[in-house]
C-alpha positions in Angstrom: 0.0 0.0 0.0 1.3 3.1 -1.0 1.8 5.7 1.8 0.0 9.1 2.2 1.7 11.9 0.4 2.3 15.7 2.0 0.6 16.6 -1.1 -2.5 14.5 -0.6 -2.9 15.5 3.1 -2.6 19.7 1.9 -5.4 18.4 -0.6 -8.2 16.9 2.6 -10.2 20.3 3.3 -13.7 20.7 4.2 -15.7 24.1 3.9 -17.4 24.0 7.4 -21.3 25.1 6.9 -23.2 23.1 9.0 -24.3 26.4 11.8 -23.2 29.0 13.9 -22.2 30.0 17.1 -23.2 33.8 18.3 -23.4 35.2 21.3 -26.7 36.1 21.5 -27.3 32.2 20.9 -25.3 31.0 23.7 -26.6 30.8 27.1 -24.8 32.4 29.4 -23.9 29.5 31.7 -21.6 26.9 29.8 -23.0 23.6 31.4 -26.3 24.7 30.4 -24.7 25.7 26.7 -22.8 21.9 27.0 -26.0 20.2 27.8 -27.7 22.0 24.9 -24.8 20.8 22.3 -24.8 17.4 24.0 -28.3 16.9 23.3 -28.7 18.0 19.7 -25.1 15.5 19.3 -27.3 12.5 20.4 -30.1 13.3 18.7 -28.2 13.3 15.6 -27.1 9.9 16.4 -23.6 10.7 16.5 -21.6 7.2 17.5 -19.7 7.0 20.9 -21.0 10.7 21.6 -19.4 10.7 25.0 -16.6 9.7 23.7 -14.1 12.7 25.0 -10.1 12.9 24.7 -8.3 13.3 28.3 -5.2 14.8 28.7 -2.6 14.7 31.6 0.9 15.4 32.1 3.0 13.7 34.7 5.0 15.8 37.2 7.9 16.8 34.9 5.0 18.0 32.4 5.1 15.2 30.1 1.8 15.0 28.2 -0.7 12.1 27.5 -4.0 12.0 25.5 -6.4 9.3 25.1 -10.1 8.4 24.7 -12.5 7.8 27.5 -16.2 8.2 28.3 -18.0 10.9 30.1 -20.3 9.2 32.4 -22.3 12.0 33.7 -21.9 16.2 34.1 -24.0 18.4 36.4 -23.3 22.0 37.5 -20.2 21.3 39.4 -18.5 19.3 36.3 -17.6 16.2 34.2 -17.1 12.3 35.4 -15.6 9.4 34.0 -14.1 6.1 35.5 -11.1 4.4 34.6 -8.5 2.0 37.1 -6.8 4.1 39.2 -3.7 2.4 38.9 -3.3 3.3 35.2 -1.2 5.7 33.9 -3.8 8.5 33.9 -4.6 7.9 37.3 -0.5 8.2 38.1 -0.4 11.0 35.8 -3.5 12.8 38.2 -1.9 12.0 41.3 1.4 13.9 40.6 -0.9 16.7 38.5 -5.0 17.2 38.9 -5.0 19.8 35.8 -6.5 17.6 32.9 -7.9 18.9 29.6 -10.9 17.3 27.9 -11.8 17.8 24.3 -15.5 16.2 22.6 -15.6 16.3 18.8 -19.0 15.7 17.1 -18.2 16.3 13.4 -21.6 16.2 11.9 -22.3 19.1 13.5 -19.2 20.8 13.2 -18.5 21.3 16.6 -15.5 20.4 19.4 -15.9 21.4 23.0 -12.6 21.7 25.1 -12.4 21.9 28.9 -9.6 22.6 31.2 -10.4 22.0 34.7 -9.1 19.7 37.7 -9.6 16.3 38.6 -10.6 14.6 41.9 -11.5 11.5 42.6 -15.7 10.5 43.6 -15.9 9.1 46.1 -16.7 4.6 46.4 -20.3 5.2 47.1 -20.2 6.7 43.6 -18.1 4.4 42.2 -19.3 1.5 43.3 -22.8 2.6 42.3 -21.8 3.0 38.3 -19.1 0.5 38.7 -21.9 -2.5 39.1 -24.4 -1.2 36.7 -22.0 -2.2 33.7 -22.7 -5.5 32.2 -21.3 -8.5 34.3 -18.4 -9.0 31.7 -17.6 -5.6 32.0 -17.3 -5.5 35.9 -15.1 -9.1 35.3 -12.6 -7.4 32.4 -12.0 -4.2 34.7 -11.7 -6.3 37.8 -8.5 -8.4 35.9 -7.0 -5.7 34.5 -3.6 -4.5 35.3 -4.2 -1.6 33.0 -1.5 -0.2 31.0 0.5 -2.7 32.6 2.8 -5.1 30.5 1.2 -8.8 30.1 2.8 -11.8 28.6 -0.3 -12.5 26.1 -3.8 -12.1 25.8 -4.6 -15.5 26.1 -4.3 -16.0 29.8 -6.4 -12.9 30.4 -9.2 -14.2 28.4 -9.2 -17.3 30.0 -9.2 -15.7 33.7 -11.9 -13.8 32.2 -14.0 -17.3 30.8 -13.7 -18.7 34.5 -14.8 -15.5 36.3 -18.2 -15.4 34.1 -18.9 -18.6 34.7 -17.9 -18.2 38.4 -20.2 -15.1 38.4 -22.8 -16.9 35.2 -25.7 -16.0 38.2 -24.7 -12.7 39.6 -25.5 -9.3 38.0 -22.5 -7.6 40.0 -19.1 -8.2 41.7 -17.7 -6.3 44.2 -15.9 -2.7 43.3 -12.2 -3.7 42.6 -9.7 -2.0 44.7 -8.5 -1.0 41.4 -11.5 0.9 39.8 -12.7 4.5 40.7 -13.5 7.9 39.0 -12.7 10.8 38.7 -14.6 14.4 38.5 -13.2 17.4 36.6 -14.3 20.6 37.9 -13.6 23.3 34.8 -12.0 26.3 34.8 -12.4 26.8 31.4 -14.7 25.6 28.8 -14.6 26.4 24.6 -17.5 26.1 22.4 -15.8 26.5 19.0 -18.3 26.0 15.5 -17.1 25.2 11.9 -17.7 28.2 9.4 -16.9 28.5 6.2 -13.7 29.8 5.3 -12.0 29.1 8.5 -14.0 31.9 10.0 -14.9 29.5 13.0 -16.7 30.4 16.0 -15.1 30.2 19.5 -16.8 31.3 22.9 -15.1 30.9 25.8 -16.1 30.4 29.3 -13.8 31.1 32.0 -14.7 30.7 35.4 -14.0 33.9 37.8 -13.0 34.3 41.2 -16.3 34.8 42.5 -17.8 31.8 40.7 -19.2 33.3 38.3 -18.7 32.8 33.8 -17.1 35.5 31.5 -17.9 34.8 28.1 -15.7 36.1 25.7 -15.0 35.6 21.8 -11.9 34.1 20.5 -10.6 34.8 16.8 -10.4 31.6 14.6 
């Protein structure tokens, strides 16, 4: 297969036409403005919509990105679950600031947050942890996440005994291992495709009284 030349990539370009973003539009509280987005995403069937990247950085400032799943977001912020022995879950230990980013191309729109993460407390984990499917609870309760493993076929047969082990049970008990974690947001961008690269960013930044300055950003 031949590879991708420089030339073809300057080639991909997409005219963005698919709405706007003006301030008159936007509500003035960003959750509010997130739910709004987050709604019309799912009703336009958009796969994996709360599919999100995270981002951390270690103590020295070394970066990471990957994909997870918001879980639920109320006033106070975003949560997602993940093992806490993983290597976002070091990464958050040694630094809480974490950046999320959704991107819902159908509708031309990406949402970044910068905030900080905590973790929720086991109630709360516990609580989402066993209303996953059974194999789900099983897979996250064997995983050494991120960690190196001689092959996959010993985890899938730890996995085959546990389920029929558990073939009865609708939940486990919360692994030592699993938790969440809840972003509070400092700042969060709205940003809209336009045409011509004249894109539409709003952002929302959180002021010392608690309170949301809007503000426009140039594309």
């Amino acid at each position: 297969m031949a590879a991708t030349s420089s030339s073809d990539l300057h080639a991909l370009r997409v005219d963005y036409v698919k709405g706007e973003l003006l301030e008159r539009d936007a509500s003035p509280d960003p959750i509010a403005q997130f739910a709004k987005w987050f709604d019309e995403a799912s009703a336009a069937k958009i796969p994996d919509v709360n599919a999100m990247a995270v981002g951390t950085a270690d103590a020295s400032g070394k970066p990471s990105v990957r994909i997870c799943l918001l879980k639920s977001f109320d006033s106070s912020g975003f949560t997602f679950f993940t093992n806490i022995t993983s290597a976002k879950s070091r990464d958050i230990a040694e630094n809480p600031r974490v950046s999320l980013c959704f991107w819902w191309q159908p509708l031309e729109r990406q949402v970044r947050i910068e905030g900080t993460a905590a973790m929720v407390d086991q109630k709360q984990a516990a609580e989402y942890f066993q209303s996953r499917p059974i194999g789900s609870q099983i897979a996250a309760s064997i995983s050494r996440q991120s960690a190196v493993i001689p092959s996959r076929d010993g985890l899938e047969r730890q996995h085959a005994e546990l389920l029929t082990k558990h073939a009865n049970d609708k939940f486990i008990p919360l692994p030592e291992t699993w938790g969440g974690y809840h972003v509070t947001p400092g700042t969060i961008e709205f940003w809209q495709g336009r045409p011509s690269r004249l894109h539409d960013r709003l952002l929302y930044s959180r002021q010392a009284d608690g309170k949301w300055l809007m503000q426009r950003l140039s594309p």
